[in-house]
KEGU-27919 format. One record per residue (C-alpha): residue number from 0; residue in three letters; z negated, x negated, y negated. Coordinates in nm, 4 decimals, m for minus. Layout:
residues N
   panu   kolse          Z          X          Y
    NUM     ALA          Z          X          Y
...
END
This chain:
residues 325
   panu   kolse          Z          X          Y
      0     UNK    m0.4044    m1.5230    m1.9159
      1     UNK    m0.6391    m1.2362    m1.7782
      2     UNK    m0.5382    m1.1677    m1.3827
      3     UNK    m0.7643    m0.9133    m1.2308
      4     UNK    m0.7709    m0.7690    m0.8273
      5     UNK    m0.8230    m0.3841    m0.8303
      6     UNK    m0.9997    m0.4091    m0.4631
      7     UNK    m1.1035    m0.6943    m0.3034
      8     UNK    m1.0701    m0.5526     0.0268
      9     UNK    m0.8562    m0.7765     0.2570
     10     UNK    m0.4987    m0.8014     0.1037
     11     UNK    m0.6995    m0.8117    m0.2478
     12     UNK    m0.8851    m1.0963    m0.1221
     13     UNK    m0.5918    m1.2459     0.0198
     14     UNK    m0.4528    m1.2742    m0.2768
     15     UNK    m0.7662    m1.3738    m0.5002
     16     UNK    m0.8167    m1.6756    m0.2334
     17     UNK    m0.4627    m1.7389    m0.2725
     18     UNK    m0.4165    m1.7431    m0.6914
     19     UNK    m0.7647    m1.9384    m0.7085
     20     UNK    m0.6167    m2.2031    m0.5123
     21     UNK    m0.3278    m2.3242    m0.7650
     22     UNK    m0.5765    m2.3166    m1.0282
     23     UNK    m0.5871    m1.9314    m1.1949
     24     UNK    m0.8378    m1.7752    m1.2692
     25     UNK    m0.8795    m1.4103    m1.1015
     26     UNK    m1.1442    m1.1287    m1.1582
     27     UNK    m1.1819    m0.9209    m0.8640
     28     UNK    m1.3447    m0.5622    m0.8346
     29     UNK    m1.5555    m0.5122    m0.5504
     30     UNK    m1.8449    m0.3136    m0.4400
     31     UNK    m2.0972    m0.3335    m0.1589
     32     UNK    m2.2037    m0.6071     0.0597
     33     UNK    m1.8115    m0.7213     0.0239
     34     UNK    m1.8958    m0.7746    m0.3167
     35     UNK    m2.2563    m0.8989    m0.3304
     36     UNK    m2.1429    m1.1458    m0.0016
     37     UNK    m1.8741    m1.2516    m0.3094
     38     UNK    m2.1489    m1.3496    m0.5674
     39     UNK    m2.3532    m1.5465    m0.3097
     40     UNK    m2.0900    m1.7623    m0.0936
     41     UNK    m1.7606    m1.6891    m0.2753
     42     UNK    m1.4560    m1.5593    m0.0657
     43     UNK    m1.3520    m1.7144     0.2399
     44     UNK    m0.9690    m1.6677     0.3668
     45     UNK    m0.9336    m1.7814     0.7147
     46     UNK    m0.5486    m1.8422     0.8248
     47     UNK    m0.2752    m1.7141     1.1174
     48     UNK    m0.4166    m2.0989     1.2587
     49     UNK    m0.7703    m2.0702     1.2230
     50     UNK    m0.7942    m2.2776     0.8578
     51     UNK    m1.0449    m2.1571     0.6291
     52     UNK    m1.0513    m2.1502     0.2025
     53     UNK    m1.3144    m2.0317    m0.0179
     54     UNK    m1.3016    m1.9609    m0.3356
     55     UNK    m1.5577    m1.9189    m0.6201
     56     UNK    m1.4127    m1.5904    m0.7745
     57     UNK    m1.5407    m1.3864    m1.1127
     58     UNK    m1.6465    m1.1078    m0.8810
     59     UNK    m1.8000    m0.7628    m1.0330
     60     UNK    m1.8534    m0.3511    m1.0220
     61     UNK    m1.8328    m0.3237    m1.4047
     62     UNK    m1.4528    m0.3589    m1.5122
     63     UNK    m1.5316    m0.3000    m1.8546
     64     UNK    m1.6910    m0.6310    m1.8647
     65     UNK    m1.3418    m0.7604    m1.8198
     66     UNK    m1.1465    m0.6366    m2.0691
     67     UNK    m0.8013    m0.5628    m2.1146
     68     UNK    m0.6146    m0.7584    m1.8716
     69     UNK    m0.2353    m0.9207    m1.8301
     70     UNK    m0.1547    m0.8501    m1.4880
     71     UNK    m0.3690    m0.5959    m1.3135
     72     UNK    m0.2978    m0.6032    m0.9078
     73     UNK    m0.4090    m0.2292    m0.7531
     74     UNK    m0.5126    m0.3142    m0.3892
     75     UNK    m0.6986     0.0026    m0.3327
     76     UNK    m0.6148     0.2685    m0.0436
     77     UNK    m0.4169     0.5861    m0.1869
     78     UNK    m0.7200     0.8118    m0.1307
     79     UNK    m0.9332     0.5689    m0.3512
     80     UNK    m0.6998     0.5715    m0.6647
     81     UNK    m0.7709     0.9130    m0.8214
     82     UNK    m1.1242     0.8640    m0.8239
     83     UNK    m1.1289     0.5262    m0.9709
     84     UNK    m0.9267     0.5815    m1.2917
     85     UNK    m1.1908     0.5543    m1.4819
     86     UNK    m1.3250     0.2921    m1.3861
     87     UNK    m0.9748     0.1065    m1.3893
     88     UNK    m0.8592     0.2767    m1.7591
     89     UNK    m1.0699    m0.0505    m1.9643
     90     UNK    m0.8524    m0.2620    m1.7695
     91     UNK    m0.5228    m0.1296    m1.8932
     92     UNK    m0.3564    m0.2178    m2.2014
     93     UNK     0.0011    m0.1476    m2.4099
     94     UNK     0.1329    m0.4568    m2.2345
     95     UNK    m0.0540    m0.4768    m1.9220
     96     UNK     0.1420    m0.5458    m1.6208
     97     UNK     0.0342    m0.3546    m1.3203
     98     UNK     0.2074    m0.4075    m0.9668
     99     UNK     0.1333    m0.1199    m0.6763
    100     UNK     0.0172    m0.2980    m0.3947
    101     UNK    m0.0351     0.0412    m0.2268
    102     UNK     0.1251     0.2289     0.0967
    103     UNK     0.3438     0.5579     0.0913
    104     UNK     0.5014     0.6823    m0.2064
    105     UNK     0.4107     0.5960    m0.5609
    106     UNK     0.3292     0.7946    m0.8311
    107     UNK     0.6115     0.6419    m1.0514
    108     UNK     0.8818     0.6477    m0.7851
    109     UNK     1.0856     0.8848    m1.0430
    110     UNK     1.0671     0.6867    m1.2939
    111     UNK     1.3989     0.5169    m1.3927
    112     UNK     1.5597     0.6301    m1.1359
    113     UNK     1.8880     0.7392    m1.1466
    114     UNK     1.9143     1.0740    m1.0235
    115     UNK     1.9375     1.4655    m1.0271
    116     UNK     1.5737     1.4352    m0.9384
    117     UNK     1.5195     1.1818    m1.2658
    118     UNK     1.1632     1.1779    m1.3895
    119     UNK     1.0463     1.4382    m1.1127
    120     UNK     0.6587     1.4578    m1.0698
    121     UNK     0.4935     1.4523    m0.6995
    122     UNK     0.2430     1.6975    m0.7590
    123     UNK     0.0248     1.6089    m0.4577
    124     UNK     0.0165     1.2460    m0.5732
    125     UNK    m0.1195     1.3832    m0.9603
    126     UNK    m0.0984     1.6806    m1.0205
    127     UNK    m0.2834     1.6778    m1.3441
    128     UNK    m0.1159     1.3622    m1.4872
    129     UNK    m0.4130     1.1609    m1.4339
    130     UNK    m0.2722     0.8731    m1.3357
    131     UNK    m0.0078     0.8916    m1.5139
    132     UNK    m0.1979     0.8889    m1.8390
    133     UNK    m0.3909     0.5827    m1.7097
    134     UNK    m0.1297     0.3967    m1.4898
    135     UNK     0.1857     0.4580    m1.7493
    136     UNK     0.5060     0.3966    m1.5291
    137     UNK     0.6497     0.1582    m1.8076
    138     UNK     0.4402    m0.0540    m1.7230
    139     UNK     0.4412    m0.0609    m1.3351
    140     UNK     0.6018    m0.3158    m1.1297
    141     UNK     0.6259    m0.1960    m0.7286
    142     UNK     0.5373    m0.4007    m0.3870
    143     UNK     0.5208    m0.3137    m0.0887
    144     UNK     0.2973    m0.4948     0.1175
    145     UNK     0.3650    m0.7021     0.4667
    146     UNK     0.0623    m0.9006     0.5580
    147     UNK    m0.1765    m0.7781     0.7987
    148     UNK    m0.5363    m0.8702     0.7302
    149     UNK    m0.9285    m0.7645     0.7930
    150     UNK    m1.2558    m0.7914     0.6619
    151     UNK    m1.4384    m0.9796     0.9537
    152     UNK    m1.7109    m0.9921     0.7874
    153     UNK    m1.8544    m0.9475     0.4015
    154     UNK    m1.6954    m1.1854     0.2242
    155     UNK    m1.4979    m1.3089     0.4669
    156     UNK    m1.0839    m1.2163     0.5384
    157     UNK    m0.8857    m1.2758     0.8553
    158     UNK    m0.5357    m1.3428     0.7290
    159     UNK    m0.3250    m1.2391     1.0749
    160     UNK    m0.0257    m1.2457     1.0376
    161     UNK     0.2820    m1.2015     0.7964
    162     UNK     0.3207    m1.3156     0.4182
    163     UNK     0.5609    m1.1220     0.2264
    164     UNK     0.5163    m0.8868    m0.1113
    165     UNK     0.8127    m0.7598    m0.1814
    166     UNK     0.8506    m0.6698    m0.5485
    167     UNK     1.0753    m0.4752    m0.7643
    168     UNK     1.1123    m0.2783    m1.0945
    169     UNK     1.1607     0.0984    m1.1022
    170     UNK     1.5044     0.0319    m1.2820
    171     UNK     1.5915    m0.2652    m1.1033
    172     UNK     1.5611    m0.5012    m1.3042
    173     UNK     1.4829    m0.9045    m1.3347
    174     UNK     1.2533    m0.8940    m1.6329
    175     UNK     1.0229    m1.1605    m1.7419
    176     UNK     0.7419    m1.0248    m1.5977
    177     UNK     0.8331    m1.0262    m1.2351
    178     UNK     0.9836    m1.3376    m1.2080
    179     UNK     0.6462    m1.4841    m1.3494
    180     UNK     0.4811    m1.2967    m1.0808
    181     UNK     0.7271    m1.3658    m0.8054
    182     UNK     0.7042    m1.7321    m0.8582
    183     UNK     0.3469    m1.7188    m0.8934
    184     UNK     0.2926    m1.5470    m0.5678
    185     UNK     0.5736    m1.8294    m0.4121
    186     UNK     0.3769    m2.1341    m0.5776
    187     UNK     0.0764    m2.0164    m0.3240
    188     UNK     0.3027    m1.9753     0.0193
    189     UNK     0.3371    m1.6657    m0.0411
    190     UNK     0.6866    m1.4806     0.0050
    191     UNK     0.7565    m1.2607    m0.3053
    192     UNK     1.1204    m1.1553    m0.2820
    193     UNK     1.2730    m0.9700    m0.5987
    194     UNK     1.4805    m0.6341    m0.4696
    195     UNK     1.7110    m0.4689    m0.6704
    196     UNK     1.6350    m0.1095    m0.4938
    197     UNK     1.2515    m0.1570    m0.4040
    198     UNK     1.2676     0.2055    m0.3193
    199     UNK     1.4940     0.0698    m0.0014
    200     UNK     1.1264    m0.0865     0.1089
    201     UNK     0.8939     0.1395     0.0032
    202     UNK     1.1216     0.4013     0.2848
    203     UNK     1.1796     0.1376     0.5547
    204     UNK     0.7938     0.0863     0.5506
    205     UNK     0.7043     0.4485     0.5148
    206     UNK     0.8544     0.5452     0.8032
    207     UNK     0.7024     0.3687     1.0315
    208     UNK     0.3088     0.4666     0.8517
    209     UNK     0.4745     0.8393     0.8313
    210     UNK     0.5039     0.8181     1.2162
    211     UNK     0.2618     0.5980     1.4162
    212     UNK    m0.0062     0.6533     1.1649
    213     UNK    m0.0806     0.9796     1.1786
    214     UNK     0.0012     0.9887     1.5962
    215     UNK    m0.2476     0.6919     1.6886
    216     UNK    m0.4906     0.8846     1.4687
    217     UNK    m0.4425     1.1833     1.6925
    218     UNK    m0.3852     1.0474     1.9952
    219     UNK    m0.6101     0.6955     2.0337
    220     UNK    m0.3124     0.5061     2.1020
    221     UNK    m0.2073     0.1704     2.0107
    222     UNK     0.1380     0.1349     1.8799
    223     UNK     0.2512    m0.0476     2.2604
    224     UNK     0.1478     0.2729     2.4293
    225     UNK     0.2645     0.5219     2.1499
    226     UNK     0.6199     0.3683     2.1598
    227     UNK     0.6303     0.3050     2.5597
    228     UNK     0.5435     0.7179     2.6212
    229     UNK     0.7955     0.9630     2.6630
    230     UNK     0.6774     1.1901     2.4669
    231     UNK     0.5252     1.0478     2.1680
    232     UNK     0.8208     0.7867     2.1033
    233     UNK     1.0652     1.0955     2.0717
    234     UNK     0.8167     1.2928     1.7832
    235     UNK     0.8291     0.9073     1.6201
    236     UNK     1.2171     0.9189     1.6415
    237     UNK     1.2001     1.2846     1.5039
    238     UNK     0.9695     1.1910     1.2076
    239     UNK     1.1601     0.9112     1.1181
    240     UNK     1.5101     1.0943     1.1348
    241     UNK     1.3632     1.3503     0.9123
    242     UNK     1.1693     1.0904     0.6634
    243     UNK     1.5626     0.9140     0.6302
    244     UNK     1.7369     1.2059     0.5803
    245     UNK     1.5134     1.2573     0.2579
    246     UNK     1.5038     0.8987     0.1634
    247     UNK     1.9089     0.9114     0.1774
    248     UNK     1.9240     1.2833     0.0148
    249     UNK     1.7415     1.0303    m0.2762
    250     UNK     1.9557     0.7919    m0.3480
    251     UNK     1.7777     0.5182    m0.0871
    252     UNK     1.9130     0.3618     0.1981
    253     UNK     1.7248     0.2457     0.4785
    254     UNK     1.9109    m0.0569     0.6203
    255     UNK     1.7794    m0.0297     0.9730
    256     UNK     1.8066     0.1797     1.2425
    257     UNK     1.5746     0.3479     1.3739
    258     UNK     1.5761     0.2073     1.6897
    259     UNK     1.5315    m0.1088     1.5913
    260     UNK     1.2354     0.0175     1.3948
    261     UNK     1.0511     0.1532     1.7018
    262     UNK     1.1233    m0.1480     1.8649
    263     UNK     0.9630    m0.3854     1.6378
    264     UNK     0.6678    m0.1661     1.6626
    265     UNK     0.6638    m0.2074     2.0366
    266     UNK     0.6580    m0.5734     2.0112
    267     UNK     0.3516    m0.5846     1.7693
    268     UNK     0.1848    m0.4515     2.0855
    269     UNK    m0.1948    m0.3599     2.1315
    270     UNK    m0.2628    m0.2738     1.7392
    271     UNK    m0.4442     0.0075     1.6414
    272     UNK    m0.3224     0.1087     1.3307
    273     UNK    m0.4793     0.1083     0.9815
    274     UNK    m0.4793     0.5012     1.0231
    275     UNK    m0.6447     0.4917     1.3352
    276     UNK    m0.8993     0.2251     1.2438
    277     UNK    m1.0389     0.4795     0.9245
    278     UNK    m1.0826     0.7623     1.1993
    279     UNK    m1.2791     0.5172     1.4209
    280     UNK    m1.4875     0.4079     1.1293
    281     UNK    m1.5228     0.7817     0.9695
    282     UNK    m1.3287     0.6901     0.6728
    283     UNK    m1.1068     0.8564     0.4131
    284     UNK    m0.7343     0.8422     0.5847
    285     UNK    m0.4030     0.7813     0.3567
    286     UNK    m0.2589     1.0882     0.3810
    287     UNK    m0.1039     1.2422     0.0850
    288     UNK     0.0890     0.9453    m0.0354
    289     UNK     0.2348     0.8459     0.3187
    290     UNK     0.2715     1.2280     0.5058
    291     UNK     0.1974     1.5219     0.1920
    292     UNK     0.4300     1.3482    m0.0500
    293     UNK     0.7159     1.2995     0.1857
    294     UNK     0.6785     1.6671     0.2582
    295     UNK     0.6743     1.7595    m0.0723
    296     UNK     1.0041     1.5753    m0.1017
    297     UNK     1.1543     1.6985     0.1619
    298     UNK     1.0695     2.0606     0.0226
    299     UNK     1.2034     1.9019    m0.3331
    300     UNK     1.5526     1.7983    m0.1468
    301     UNK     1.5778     2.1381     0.1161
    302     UNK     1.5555     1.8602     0.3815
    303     UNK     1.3808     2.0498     0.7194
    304     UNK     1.0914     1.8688     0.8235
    305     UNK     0.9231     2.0217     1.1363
    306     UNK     0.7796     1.7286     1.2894
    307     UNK     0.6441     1.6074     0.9741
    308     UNK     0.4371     1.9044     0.9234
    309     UNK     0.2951     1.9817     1.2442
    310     UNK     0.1678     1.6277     1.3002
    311     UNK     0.0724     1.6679     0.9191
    312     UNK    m0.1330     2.0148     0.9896
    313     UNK    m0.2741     1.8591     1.3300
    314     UNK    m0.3719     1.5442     1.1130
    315     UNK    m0.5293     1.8001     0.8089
    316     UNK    m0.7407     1.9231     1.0740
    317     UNK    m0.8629     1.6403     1.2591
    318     UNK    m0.9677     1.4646     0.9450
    319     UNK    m1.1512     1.7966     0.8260
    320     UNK    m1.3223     1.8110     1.0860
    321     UNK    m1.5057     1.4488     1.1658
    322     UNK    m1.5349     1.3863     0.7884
    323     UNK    m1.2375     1.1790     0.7026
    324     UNK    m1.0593     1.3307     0.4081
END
């Protein structure tokens, strides 16, 4: 069985580290000092309590020295996943299994899904097909991601906190395939529920990236101070009413309030979020799949979004203008 990590960035390496340890055997793509760090001392995972596990991993830049694999993990940031097509197509096959380990909305999220808006294509997302053609949707199993984790160092990942990958199939179905990967993922401590609606997640995640993200990019604030000002904690609210009124106007229901959802962002605390941190570093942001597409949706579903796109346009131009898009 052929397992390869599309990004070995820190919830690819988490789960490289992870797989290695009860005995598979994982490829992971990498590039830079990440990767060369890789090749010379293998990939160390340090724990939430400090314990540390490296792993010798097949580690390279050249996917087509892989081959065709079984299960194909994409751990890349949204921005990343145009331009590496290419590079990923030798690692796709008719029955290659890929699972989305990606924020926002998903290319496929159409697929299979039962709907007046059935097989609906988010332009901004591909609007040539692309990925598409590359990714196919048949074969595309969704997560959505919980752990937080950081490169520390190269070749080393700071697992902080969390441990949950939710997964689900577009239709909703129990197949084969992801109960081999759910219980794969389980087998290393890892949580890796099977939901009926993944969609349900992908939302109930997404709103909280469609909100804080883009506003601690803006503003420099942690998600403590964004939630514990006035004035910033009522565009959040705003944003989020207006990303659920989409997500519901789609057949998905977010089973939280949206209280509760700025809440448990206020306990996190002092955290900069991942947004924030790519601004800081002069980095490519996730835009289009977590703020562009949900505007495009709400265009799709005549569902007003104000908020969404002025802290989208304020976003556009920030980015522009230090580099990050």
């Amino acid at each position: 069985m052929k397992i390869c990590i599309f990004g070995g960035g820190s919830i690819g390496g988490l789960l490289a580290v992870n797989l290695e340890r009860i005995g598979l055997k994982v490829s992971v793509i990498a590039r830079g000092q990440h990767l060369e760090a890789m090749k010379k001392n293998g990939l160390t995972l340090i724990n939430p309590l400090g314990d540390k596990t490296t792993a010798v991993v097949n580690c390279t830049d050249d996917a087509k020295s892989l081959g065709v694999q079984d299960y194909l993990f994409l751990t890349i940031k949204s921005p990343a996943l145009l331009p590496s097509l290419e590079t990923i197509r030798p690692l796709v096959g008719k029955n290659t299994t890929i699972i989305t380990c990606m924020n926002g909305i998903p290319h496929w999220y159409f697929h299979k899904l039962e709907s007046k808006y059935a097989n609906y294509k988010i332009n901004c997302l591909d609007p040539d097909l692309l990925i598409d053609n590359i990714l196919p949707p048949d074969n595309i199993v969704g997560s959505v991601v919980y752990p937080a984790c950081e490169i520390i160092e190269p070749g080393k990942i700071k697992h902080i906190a969390g441990n949950r990958f939710s997964l689900g199939e577009p239709d909703g179905s129990e197949s084969d395939r992801i109960k081999f990967i759910s219980e794969t993922l389980k087998k290393t401590g890892l949580r890796a529920p099977i939901q009926k609606n993944i969609r349900d997640e992908i939302w109930l995640k997404l709103i909280g990236n469609l909100s804080f993200n883009p506003i601690s990019a803006l503003t420099g604030g942690t998600l403590e101070q964004i939630c514990n000002d006035q004035g910033t904690e009522e565009i959040v609210r705003e944003m989020m009413f207006e990303a659920k009124t989409i997500a519901e106007k789609l057949g998905a229901k977010i089973n939280m309030s949206i209280e509760k959802r700025i809440d448990g962002a206020r306990k996190v605390g002092a955290h900069k979020t991942s947004m924030l941190q790519d601004i800081e570093a002069r980095k490519p942001i996730e835009i289009d799949a977590i703020m562009v597409a949900v505007k495009e949706l709400g265009d799709l579903t005549n569902s007003p979004t104000p908020f969404i796109k002025t802290i989208l346009n304020l976003t556009l131009q920030k980015a522009k203008l230090i580099g990050c898009l």
